[in-house]
N, C-alpha and C positions, 0 to 999 in steps of 0.2 A: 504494500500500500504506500502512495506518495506523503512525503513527509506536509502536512497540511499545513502549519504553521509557515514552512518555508515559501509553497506556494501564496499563501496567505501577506507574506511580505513582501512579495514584487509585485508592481504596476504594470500595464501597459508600455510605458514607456522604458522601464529599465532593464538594458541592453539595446535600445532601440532609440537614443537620447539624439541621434542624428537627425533625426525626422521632426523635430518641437521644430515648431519656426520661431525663427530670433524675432521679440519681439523690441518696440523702440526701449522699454527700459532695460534690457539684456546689452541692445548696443551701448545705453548710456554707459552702464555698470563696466564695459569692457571697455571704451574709451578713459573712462574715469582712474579704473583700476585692475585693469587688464594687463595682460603681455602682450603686444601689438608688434607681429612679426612680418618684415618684407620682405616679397620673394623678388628673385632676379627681374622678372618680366615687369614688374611696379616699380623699379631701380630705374633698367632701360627704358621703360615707358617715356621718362621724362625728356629721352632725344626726339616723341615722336610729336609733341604736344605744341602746340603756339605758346611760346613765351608767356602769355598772361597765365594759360592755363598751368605751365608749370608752376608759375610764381604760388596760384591759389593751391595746389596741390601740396609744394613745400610748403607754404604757411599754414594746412591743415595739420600736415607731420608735426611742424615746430609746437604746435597747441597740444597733441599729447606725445611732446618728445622725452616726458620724465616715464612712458611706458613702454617704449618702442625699442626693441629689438632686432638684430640683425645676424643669422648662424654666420661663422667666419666660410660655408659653401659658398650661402649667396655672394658673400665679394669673390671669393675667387671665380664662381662663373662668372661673375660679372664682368669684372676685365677681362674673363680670355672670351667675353662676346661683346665687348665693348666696342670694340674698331669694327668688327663685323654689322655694330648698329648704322655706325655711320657712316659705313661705306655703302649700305643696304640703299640708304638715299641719294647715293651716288648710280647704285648698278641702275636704280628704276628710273632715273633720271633720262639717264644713257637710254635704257630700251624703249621710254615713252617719245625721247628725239627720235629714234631709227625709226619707230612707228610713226610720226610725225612727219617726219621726209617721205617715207613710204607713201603714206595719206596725200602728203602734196602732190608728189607725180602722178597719184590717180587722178586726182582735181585738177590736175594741168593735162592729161591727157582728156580727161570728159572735157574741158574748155574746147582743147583745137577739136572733138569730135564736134561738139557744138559749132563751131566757128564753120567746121567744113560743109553744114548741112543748112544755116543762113547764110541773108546777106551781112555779112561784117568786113568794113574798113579792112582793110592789110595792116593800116599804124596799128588800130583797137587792140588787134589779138597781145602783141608784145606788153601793150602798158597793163591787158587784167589778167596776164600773166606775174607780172613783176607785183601788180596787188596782193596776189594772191603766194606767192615767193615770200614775199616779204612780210606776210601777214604770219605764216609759220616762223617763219628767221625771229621774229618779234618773243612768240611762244615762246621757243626753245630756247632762245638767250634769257627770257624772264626765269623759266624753271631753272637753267644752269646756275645761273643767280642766287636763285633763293637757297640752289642744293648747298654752293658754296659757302654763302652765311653760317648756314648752320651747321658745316662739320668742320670741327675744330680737335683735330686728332692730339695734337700738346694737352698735355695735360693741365700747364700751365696757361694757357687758354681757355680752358675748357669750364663754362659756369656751370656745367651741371656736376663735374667733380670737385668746383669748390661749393658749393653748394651742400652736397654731398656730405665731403668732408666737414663742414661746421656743423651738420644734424645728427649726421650718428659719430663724431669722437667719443668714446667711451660707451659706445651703446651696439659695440660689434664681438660679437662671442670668440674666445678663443678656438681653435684646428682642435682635431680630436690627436691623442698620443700616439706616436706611431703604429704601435701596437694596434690599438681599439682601433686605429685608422685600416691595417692590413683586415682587420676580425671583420670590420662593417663591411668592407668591399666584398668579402668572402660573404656577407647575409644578405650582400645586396644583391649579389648573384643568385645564391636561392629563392628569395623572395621573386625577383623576377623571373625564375622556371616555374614557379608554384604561380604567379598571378597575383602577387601579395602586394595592395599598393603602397607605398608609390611606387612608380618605375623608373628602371636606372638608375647607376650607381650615384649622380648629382643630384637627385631628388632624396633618394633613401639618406645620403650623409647630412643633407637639408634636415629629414625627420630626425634622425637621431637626437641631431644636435639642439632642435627643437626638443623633444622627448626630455634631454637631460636638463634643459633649462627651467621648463616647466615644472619640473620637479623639487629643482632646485629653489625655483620662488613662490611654489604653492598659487598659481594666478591662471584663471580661466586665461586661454590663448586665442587671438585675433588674426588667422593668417590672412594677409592682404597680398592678393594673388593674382598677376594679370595673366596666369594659363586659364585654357577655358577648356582643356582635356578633362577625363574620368580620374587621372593621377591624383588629382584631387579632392571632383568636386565629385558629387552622388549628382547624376544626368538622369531627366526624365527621358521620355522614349522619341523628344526631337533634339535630343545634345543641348538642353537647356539645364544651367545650373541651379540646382536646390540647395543644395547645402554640403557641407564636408561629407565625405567618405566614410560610412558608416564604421567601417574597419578600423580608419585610424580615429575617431571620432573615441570609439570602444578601447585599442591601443593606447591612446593618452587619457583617459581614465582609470584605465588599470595600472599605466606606470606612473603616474604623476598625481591620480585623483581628482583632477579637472577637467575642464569640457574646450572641446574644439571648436569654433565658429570659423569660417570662409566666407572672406566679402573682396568682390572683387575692388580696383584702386576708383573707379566710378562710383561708384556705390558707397566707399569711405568718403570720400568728397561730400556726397549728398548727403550722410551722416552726421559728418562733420558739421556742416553748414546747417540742420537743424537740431542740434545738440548741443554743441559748442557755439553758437552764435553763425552770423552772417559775416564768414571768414569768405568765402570762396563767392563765386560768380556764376550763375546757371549755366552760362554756356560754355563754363570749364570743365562742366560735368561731362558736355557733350561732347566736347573735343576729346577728354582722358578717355569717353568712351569710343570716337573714333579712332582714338591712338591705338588702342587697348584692341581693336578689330583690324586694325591695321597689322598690327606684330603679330597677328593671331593667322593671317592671309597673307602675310609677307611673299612667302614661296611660293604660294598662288598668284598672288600678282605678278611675277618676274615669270611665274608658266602662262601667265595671259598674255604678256606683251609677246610672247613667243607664238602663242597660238592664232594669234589676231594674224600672224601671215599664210594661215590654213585660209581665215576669211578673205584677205584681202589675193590670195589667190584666185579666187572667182567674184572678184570685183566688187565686195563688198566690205564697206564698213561697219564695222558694230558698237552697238552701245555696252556700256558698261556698268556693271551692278556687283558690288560686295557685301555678304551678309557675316554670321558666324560659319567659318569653316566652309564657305562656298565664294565661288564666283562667278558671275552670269556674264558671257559675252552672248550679245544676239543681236542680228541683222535680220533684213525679207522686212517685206507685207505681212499680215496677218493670212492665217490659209499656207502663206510658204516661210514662215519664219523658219531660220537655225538657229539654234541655241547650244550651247558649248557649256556643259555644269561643270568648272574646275574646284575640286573637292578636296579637301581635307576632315574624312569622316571624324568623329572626336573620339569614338569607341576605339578600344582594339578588337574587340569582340565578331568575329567577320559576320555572322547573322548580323549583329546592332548596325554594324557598317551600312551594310546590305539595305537593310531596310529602314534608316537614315537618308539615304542616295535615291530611294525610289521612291520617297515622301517628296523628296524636293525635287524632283523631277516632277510628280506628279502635280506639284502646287502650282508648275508654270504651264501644264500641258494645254498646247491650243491645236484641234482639230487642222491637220493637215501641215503640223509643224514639223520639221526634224531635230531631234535633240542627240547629242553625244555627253557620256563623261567622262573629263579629263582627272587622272591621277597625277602628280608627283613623280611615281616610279609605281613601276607595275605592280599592281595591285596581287594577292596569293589567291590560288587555285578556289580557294570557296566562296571569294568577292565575287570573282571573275564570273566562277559560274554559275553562282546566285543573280547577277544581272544577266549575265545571255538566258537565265530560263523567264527573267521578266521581260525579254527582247530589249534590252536596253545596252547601244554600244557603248565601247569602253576603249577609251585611249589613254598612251603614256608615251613619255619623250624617249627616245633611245640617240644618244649623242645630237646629233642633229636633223634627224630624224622621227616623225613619230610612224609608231605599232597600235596595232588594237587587236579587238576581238574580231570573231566573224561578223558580229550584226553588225559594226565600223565598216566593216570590207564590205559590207554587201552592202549598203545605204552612201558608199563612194565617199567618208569622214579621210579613210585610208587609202590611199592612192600608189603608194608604193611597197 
């Protein structure tokens, strides 16, 4: 017979404490007196943000800087993706000029077709030529511009590492001992064959050192997180985040006896700003959030400026659309639209993937449209063939080249 007493002392909720929703006195309680931990991705974020919005982000930090924390992982990821942030704005620069020149000699070749099928002047053709030259030349020299401003590889240039550096001095955790350091690497290989979050051996050295700290100050913990993966957050069934990871939610209660909260750096901001007073600026909220989906589609963008020359191979230009973990290029009429889904599913889980990709294909599907989705790198055997059994083609880049599946090849996405 079960022990009744024992039953009789747990709720609902105990072992299942991931699932309460944070209500505004829980934030208050953790801003107040909390552990307020920053990961890598809310560090970098601040290269992606317009100046004002960084400003309101740091002055949200410096208002609970006597609770904020930093594991000594996050800085070292940090600088060894530091330069990679701000070259990032350099690569996308470059492939949005190629695409830009590209777009011109279309629009200068539709002109002289234009030109040959009226009556127009002989001088005309050359000056809305030169309009229209000069109107991209204008573009590309403003974006190079602006790329330039903002990347400032010295350090000793660089405002957002001094910045940086005045917020967290003394507020950055020591390296684990070589020892515990060799032992972690070794759990963090297991836990990643087993599926145990987080994943990867930079994320796990992150928890640990998180794990020990919390313990050490007995203090409910704030992880302010710009990933928008599962490594973290517990994902409803569209890659939308709920809340922390019930796993480690339960993990740092058993080692530490405290509770986990997960808020993205958007989301601290608009916290901030009705908690703490009217520190920040509503449209700071919405840039950290464009930031924050920016670094999320990074790799996706720099595979869209790549793939816009599959469109502009058959004479089209397309528009463009970024969400969480997608990217929408589409050109045509309605009736004959193409649309190009460049994806970065949030799950690992190849089902979740699977039918993640075929929700958002489905959300755009217009009668007599063509749609493709584009991967990153080729997607494994149960992606693949979980979309050709929904008939849904599937591309990926091979050097400079793209491959797909059969429904690619047969609907002409694939050509070589």
């Amino acid at each position: 017979m079960a022990d009744e007493s024992s039953a009789e002392s747990r709720g609902i909720l105990d072992g299942f404490g991931a699932y309460r929703t944070a209500r505004p006195d829980h934030h208050r309680d953790l801003l107040a007196r909390g552990l307020v931990v920053l990961d890598t991705d809310t560090l970098l974020s601040l290269y992606r943000c317009t100046p004002q919005a960084r400003s309101d982000l740091l002055g949200a930090l410096r208002r609970t800087r006597g609770r904020l924390w930093v594991p000594h992982q996050v800085l070292a990821d940090f600088w060894c993706r530091r330069e990679a942030a701000l070259s990032e704005a350099e690569q996308v620069t470059a492939r949005a000029a190629r695409a830009l020149r590209k777009a011109e000699e279309q629009a200068v070749r539709g002109l002289r077709s234009w030109a040959d099928r009226v009556s127009l002047g002989p001088e005309e053709l050359p000056v809305l030529e030169r309009v229209l030259r000069d109107a991209h030349e204008h573009v590309v020299a403003r974006l190079t511009e602006a790329t330039r401003q903002e990347a400032a590889v010295d350090t000793e240039e660089d405002p957002v590492v001094a910045d940086l550096d005045g917020l967290l001095f003394g507020r950055v955790g020591d390296p684990l001992p070589p020892e515990e350091h060799r032992a972690a690497l070794t759990e963090a290989a297991g836990r990643d064959r087993d599926r145990v979050p987080p994943g990867g051996e930079g994320d796990y050295l992150v928890w640990r050192q998180v794990l020990a700290e919390a313990a050490r100050r007995g203090r409910d913990v704030l992880l302010v997180t710009g990933e928008a993966a599962e490594g973290w957050w517990r994902l409803d069934e569209h890659g939308n985040a709920r809340g922390p990871r019930p796993e480690l939610y339960e993990e740092l209660r058993e080692v530490a006896g405290v509770r986990l909260f997960t808020m993205r750096p958007d989301a601290f901001l608009r916290h901030a700003h009705e908690l703490l007073g009217p520190v920040v600026r509503e449209e700071s909220v919405d840039d950290v959030e464009r930031a924050l989906r920016q670094a999320n589609t990074s790799a996706l963008q720099v595979l869209a400026f790549n793939f816009v020359e599959v469109f502009l191979t058959r004479d089209l230009i397309p528009d463009y659309h970024s969400g969480d973990g997608h990217v929408v290029l589409r050109a045509g009429d309605a009736g004959g639209r193409r649309r190009a889904f460049l994806v970065d599913p949030p799950f690992a889980e190849p089902n979740a993937s699977v039918k993640w990709v075929a929700r958002l294909v489905r959300t755009h599907t217009e009668t007599g449209g063509d749609d493709v989705v584009v991967f990153p790198d080729r997607p494994g055997d149960r992606v693949l063939d979980g979309l050709a059994n929904l008939g849904i083609p599937v591309m990926w880049p091979v050097g400079d080249h793209w491959a797909g599946s059969d429904p690619a090849r047969e609907r002409g996405w694939v050509t070589t």
